[in-house]
N, C-alpha and C positions, 0 to 999 in steps of 0.2 A: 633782612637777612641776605648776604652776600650768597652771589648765584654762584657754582665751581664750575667751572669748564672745562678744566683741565686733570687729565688723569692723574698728574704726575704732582697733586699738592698732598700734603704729609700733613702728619698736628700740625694745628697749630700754636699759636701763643698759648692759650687755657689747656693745651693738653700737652705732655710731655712726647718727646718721640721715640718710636717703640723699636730699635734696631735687632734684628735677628742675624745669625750666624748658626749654620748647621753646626753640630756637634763633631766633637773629634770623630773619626772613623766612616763618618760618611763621605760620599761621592761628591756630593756640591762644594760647593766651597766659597760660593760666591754671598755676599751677606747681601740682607732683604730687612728691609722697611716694611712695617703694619701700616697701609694706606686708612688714613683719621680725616673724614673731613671738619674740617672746622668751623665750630658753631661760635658764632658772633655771640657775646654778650653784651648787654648794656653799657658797662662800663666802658667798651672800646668801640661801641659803636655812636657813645652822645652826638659825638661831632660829627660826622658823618650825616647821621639820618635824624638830629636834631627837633625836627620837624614833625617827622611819623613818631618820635618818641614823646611828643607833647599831646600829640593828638593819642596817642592812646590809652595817655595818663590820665585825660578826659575824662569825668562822667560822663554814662550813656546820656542822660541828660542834657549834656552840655552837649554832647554830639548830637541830637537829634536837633537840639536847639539851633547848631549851629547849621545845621540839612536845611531846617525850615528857613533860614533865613535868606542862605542862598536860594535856594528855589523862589522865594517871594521877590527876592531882586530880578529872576530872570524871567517871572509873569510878566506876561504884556498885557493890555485893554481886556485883548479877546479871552486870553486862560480868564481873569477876575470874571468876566460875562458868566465864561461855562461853569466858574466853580461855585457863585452865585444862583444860578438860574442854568440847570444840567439839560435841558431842553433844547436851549441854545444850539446844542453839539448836533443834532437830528434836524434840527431847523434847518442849519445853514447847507446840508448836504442831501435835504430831501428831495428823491427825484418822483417830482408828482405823478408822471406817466407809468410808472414803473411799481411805485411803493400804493398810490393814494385806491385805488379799485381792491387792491390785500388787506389793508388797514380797514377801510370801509366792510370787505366782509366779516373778518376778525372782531370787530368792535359788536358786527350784530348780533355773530352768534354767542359771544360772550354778552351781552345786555340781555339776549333773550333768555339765557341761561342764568343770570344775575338773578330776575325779575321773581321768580320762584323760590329760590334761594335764598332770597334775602327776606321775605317773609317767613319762611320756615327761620332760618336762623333767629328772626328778633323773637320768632316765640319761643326759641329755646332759648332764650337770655331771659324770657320772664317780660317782655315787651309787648307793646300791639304792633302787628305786622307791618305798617307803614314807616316804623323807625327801621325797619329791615331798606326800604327804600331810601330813604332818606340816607342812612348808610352806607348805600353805593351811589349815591350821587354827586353831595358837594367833594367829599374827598378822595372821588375820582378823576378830577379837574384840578385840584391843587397837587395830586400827584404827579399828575400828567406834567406838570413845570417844575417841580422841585425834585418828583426822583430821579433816578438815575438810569434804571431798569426801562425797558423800551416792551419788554412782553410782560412784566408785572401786571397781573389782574389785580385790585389793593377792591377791597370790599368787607365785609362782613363774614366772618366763618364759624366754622361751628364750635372751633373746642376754645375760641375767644369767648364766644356766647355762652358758653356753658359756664367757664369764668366770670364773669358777670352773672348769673343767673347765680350762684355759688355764694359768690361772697353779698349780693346783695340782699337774697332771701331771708339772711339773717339779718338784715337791720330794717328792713320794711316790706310788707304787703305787695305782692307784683299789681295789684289792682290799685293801690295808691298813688295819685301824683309824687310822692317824693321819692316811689323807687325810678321812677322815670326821669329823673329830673341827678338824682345819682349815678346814673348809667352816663348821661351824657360828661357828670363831670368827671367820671372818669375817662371816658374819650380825653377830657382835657388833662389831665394830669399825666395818660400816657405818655400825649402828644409830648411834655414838657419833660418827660423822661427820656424820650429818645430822641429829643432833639439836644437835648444838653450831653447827651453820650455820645451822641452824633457829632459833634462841635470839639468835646474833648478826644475824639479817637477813641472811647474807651469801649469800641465793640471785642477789642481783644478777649476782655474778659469773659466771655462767655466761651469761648475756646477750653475752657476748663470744664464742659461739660461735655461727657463722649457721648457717641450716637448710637452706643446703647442706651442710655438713659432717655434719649429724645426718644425713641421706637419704643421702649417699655412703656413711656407716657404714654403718647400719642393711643399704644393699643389700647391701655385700660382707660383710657377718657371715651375713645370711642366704643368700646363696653357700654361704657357708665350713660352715654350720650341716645345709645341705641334705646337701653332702658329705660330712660325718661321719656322718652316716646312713646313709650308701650300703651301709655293713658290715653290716646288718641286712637290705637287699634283696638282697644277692650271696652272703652266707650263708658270708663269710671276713673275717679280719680284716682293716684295714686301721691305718696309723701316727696317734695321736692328735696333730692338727696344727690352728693356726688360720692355716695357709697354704695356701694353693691347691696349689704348686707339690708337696710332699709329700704330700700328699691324692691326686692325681691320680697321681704316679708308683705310692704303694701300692698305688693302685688297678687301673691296669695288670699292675705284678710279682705280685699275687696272682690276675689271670682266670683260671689251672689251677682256682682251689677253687672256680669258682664252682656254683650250685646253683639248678634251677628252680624248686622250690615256694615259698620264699618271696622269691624275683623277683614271684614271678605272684599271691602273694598281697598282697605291700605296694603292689605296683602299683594290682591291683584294688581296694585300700581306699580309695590313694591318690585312685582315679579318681573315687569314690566319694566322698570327704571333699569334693572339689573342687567338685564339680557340686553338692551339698547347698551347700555356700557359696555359690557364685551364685546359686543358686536362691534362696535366703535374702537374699541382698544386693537381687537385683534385682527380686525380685516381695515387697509387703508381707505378703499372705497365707498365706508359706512362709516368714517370716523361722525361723519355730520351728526350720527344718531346720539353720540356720546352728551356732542352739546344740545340736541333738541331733547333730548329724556324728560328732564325736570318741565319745560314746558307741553311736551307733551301726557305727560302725567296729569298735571293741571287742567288741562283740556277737555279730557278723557271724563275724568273726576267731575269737575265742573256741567260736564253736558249730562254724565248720568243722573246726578242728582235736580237738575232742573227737569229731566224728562219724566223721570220714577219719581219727581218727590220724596222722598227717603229720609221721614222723619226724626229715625231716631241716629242722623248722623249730623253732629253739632259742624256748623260752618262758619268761616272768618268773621262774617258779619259788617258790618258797613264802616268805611275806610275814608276819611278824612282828603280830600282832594287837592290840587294845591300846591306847591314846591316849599319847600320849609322855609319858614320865616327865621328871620337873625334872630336870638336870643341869647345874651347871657348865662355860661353855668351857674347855677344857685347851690346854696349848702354849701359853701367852703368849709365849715366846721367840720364835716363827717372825713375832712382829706386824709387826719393822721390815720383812721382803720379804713383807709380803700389805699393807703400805700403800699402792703406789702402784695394785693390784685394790681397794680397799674405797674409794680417793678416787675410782677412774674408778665402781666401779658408784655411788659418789653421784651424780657428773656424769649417768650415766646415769636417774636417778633425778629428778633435777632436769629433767633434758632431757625426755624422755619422760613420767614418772607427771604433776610438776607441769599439764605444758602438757593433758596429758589435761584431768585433774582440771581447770583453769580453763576450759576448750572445753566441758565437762559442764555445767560451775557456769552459766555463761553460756548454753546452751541453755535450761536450765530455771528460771532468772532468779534466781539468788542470789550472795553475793558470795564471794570465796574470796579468803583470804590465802596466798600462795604459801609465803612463811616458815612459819608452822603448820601446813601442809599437809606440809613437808619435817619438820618436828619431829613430825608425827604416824607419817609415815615410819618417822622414828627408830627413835622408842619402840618401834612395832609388830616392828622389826629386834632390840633388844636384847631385848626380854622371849620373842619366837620364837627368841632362842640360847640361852635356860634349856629351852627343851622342843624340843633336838634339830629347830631348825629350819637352815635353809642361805640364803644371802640370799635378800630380798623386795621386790616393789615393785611399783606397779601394771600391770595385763596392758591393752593397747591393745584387746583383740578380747574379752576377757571383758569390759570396761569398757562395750566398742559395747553389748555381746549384753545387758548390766545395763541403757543406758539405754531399748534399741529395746523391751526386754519392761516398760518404764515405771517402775522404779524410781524412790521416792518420797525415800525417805530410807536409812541405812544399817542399816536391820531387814531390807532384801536381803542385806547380808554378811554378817547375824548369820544367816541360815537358812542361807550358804554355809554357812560356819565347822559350821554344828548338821550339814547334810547329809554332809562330811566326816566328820563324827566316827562319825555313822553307819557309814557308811562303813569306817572303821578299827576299828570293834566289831564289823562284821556280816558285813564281806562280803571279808575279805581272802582268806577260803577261796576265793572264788573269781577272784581276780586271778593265782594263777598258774598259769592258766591263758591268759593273756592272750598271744600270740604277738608278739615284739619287736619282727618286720618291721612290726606295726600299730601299736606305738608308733612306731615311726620315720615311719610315713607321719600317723599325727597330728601330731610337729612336722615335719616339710616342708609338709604343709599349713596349721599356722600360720603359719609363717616366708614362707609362698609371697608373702602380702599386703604384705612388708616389701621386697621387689624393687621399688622405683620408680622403675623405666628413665621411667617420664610425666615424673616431677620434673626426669629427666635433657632431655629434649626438650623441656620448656618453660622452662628454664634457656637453654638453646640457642638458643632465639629471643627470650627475653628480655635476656638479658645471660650476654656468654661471661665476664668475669671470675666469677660464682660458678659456672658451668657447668666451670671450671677447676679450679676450687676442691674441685667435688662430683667431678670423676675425679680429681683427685691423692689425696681422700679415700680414695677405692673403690678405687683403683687398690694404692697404700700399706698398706692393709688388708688386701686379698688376697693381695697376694705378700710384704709383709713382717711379715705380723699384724697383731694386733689394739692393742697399746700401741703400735708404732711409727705404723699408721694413724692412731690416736687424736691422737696428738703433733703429725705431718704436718702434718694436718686443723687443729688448732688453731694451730700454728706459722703457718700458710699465710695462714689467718682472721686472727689477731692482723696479720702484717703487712700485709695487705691495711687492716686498720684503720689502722694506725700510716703508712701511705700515704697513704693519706685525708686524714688527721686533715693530717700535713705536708707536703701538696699541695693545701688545700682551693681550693674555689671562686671565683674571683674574674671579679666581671662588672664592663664598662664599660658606664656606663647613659646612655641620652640619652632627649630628651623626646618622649613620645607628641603628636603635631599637635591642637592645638585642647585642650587639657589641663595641666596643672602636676605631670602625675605623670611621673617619671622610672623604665623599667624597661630591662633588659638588652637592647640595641643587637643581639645575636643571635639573640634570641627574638624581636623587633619590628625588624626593618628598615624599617621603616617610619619609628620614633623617628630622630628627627635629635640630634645635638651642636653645640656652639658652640667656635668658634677659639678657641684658647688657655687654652682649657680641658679639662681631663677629670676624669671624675666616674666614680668606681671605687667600686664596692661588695663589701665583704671578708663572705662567706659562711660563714662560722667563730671560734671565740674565736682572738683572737690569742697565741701565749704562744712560750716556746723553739724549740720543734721547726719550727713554721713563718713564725715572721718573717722568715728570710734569702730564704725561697719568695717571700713579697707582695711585699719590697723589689726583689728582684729581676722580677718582672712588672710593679711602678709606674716601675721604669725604662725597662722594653719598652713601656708607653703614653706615658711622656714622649715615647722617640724616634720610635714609628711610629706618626704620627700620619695617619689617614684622613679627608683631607677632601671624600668622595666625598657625605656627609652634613652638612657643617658648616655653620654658621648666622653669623650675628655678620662684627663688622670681621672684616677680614683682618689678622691679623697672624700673624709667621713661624716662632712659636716657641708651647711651653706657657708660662702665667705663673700657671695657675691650678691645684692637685691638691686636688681635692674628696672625701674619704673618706665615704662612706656606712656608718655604722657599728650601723646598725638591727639588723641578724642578731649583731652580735658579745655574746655574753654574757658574756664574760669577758677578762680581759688582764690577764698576770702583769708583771713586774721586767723580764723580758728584753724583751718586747715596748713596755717603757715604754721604757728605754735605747733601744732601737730607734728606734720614734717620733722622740726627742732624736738621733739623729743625722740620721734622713729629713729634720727639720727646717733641721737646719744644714748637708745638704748642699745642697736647696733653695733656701737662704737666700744660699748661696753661688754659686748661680746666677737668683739673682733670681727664683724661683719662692716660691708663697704655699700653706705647704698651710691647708686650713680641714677642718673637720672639721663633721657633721651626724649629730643624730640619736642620740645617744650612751645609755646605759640607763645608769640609775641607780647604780649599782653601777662602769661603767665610767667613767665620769664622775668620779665620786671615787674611783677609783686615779689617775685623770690627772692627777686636783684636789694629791692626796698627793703626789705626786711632783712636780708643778713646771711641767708639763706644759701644763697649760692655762695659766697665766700666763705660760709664754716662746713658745708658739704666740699667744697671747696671746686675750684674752676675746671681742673681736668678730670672732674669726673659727671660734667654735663658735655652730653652727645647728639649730632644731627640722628643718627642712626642708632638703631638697638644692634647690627651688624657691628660698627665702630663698639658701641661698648661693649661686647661681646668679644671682640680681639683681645681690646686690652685687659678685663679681665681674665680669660682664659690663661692669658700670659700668668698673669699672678698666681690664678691655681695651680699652675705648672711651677712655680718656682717655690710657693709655700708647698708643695709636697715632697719637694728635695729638700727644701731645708730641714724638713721631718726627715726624712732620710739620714741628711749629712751629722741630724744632730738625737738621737734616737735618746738615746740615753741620759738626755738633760732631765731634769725636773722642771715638771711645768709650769713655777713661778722663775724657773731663770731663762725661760725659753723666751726668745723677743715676741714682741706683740705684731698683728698682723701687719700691721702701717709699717712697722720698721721692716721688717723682713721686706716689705717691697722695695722701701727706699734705697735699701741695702745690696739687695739684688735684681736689681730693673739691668742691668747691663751683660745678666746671662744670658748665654744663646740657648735656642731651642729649636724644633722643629712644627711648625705650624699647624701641617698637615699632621703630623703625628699625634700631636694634643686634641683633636678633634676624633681622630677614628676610635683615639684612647688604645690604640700599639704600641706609647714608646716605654721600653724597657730598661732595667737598669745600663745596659749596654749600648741600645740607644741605636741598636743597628737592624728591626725587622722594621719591613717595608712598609709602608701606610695600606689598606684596603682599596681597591681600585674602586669600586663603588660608591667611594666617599668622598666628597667636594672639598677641597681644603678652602680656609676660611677668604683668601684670595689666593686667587692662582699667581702660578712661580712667576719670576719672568725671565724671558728668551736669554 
């Protein structure tokens, strides 16, 4: 599109030039031009701009194809190293004196934090507590080199484990070798989900879930997650359920068994864990206690029941020592029903670890690729299902606790990863000893921070359609589990989009007083319209789904016309439909057919549509199609101002020729188009046509208040 520079250019070529001359009996005399900037169309622009006109004829396809190709021409050695192996990036610019004493404390208090954690978590996967270990360790070392995130804690969490715990309950026995030996191979099918999504770019797609539906989940799993707990404070079993409804009833039918010692001791931990987190959250000085909670809970726990003996409080029990041995996933057969658990814990993985991980990246000023960040995921998933790990993915609260103790780079997860393994060589003699009821009140006090009834209440007052959205989430979750929730949640959100999308926006715009800028008549009451005209601006690409929508609301402004704002002659009908097409970035086939009828139904009622404002791209599908040479050329405009001149002009001249010809019958009377062609060369006054003063005699003054459509000149 050619840039104008100068004040003094007129129509162009595709537009006709609009000559003015005062009327007899007025003062001026001097004749005036309607200033049209001119909008380049395709046809006179090929030669020219050649070049941008092939590139935009492109598929997006072909154009990204062709992004990718240059960019890989202008990688050197070093980009393949970093895009390969993202570690690389922190390597080469690590300042040991500086970064290595922050990393070093960062990594402990996150390992010491892990070490708890990941026990309680593998028993709420339905696991024995050492695959909780095992879980933070190998694929915290292959993270550490393939992701991308530098404060990413990647470990074992709790609503992954519940996930697992969920879909595996139903195909085997948590006490059998094959539910354990299922857990890992889903580790490995994740791995191979987000590494292939990672590879293809296709993290986008989860972008179609809003963060209501993430916060409606997350609350009601953590619900569901507290619940399942509850059998380790009551000291009886309860049904393994991701439903509220049978949770609760277990929970009832078994009060005979219940048992006070460890009620009053997972309580008291619980109360304990709690209060260290706030403490931690809300004063800087104590944040330390945030990440000592979970080990000191354990501690606590641990020393009273070796002291008191306290039989009737069941304990981990003896714990396997040892760093995991290499092993093959077994059971491929069971993949087809743990695929639709290994796509959702990706979702979850994308939803969650990614959004961490760039919120981190962003705090401490570097850049993150989402897609490598999900392939680093992967990796770290499939090489943890050779060594007896169970899914992984980043921990929101170890993640905080890595960045608040100032983590520099990921030589924090690499002392996690060392501190575990410790861990699994040194001290497993003394985990079981470890009392269950304090694992359990370790995750309800993680899980506590994932209840956000706030999101819910300021949903509430911000807009009820996603506040609806986040309780059919939570709602659906609860009482019908965890996949159907999931579905709901997404079902809900997708049509809410797909409503949107074929409902979009459409404003009628008129002109702000003393100005040339035209904005939406709703927004600005103030902005006035001109008779027989309306100027409609389409807030959306045009394509299938929503053109019978627009069509249908450009006939609801034909007919109800408000003239509590109008400006200009009076006359008794529209003759003018002005398309503001600045927002539309796209328009397919059916929208073009569409157009071609709006046109000829219009045309059949002597109405003009004109078009303004058009982008590049949609300008040449209009051009392809036929579109702008049967609406025809001067009636596409840079400006809604520009088409706004020229027609005003026409409504001035068709309400004289009603005038001059009063008495015809309305089958001899000419048809709109001719009456223009006929009478483009009468004068008028510009200013007059806009206050709507000019009279038959043509001689009271315009309103001083009112901006003529371009001022006079000297």
């Amino acid at each position: 599109m050619e840039e104008i520079t100068s004040a003094s250019v007129y129509a162009s070529a595709s537009s006709r030039d609009f000559t003015t001359t005062p009327p007899p009996g007025t003062s001026d005399a001097m004749p005036r031009q309607v200033k049209v900037i001119p909008l380049q169309h395709p046809s006179t622009a090929a030669a020219a701009a050649a070049p941008s006109s092939s590139s935009s004829s492109s598929s997006p396809w072909d154009n990204n194809l062709a992004r990718w190709r240059s960019r890989l021409k202008r990688m050197t050695w070093i980009d393949w190293i970093e895009m390969c192996l993202p570690c690389s990036r922190w390597i080469r610019t690590y300042k040991w004196r500086e970064y290595l004493q922050i990393d070093l404390v960062a990594g402990i208090t996150v390992g010491v934090m892990l070490v708890p954690q990941g026990m309680s978590y593998a028993k709420l996967a339905g696991l024995e507590p050492i695959y909780g270990l095992y879980a933070g360790f190998v694929p915290v070392f292959v993270y550490a080199i393939f992701g991308s995130s530098r404060q990413l804690a990647v470990g074992p969490v709790a609503l992954v484990s519940l996930l697992v715990s969920n879909v595996l309950s139903g195909i085997a026995d948590s006490s059998d070798e094959l539910y354990t030996e299922l857990a890992i191979l889903l580790a490995f099918m994740v791995g191979i989900c987000e590494s292939i999504m990672g590879l293809l770019r296709l993290g986008w797609i989860i972008r179609f879930i809003s963060h209501s539906v993430i916060s409606g989940f997350t609350t009601a799993s953590a619900i569901v997650i507290a619940l399942s707990q509850a059998k380790y404070f009551l000291g009886y079993d309860i049904v393994r359920s991701s439903k509220i409804i049978p949770l609760i009833k277990s929970i009832i039918a078994g009060a005979d068994g219940f048992s006070w010692p460890p009620f009053v001791m997972g309580s008291a931990i619980l109360a304990i864990l709690l209060v260290m987190k706030h403490l931690g959250k809300s004063r800087k000085y104590l944040r330390f206690l945030r990440a000592a909670g979970p080990l000191t809970g354990v501690v606590l726990g641990t020393v009273v029941v070796k002291v008191f003996a306290i039989s009737s409080i069941s304990l981990v029990g003896e714990i396997p020592s040892g760093l995991p041995s290499f092993s093959v996933p077994k059971h491929f057969g069971y993949m087809l029903s743990l695929i639709p658990t290994a796509l959702l814990i990706t979702g979850v993985a994308i939803l969650e670890s990614v959004g961490i991980a760039k919120a981190l990246a962003a705090k401490n000023g570097y850049e993150l690729d989402s897609n490598q960040e999900l392939f680093g995921l992967g990796v770290a998933n499939i090489v943890g299902s050779f060594f007896l790990s169970y899914p992984t993915t980043g921990s929101f609260s170890r993640s905080a606790v890595n960045h608040e103790s100032g983590a520099k780079t990921s030589v924090s997860g690499i002392v996690t990863g060392t501190i575990i393994g410790c861990a699994l060589i040194f001290l497993t003699s003394l985990f079981e000893y470890i009392p269950q009821c304090v694992l359990a009140a370790v995750v309800i006090s993680a899980v506590s921070g994932l209840v956000d009834y706030e999101q819910a209440v300021l949903l509430w007052c911000i807009d009820k359609k996603d506040f609806l959205l986040w309780t059919i989430t939570a709602v659906t979750t609860l009482f019908l589990g965890i996949e159907i929730g999931v579905l709901a949640g997404v079902g809900v959100s997708l049509a809410f989009v797909i409503y949107e999308s074929a409902n979009p926006h459409i404003a009628v715009l008129g002109r702000l007083p003393g100005t040339t800028i035209y904005r939406n008549v709703e927004q600005y009451p103030e902005s006035y319209t001109y008779n027989g005209i309306v100027i409609v601006r389409i807030d959306a690409p045009i394509y299938f789904a929503n053109i019978s929508y627009i069509k249908d609301r450009l006939r609801e402004y034909e007919i109800e016309v408000d003239r509590s704002t109008k400006r200009g002659p009076e006359v008794d009908r529209v003759y003018f439909v002005i398309l503001e097409l600045a927002p539309v970035t796209y328009i397919d086939s059916s929208a073009v057919h569409a157009l071609k009828d709006l046109h000829q139904e219009y045309k059949s009622r002597n109405i003009q549509l004109a078009i303004s404002n058009p982008n590049q791209s949609v300008l040449l599908t209009l051009s392809k199609a036929g579109v702008v040479d049967l609406i025809g050329k001067e009636w596409y405009f840079v400006r809604v101002h520009d088409a706004v001149q020229v027609c005003l002009q026409q409504v001035q001249r068709v309400k004289e020729d009603v005038r001059s010809s009063p008495d015809l019958p309305v089958e001899e009377k000419p048809s709109l188009l001719e009456r223009l062609l006929k009478q483009r060369g009468e004068d008028f006054w510009i200013g007059e046509l806009e206050s709507g003063n000019r009279t038959t005699s043509g001689t009271e003054e315009m309103e001083s208040h009112l901006e003529p459509l371009l001022p006079r000149k000297s």
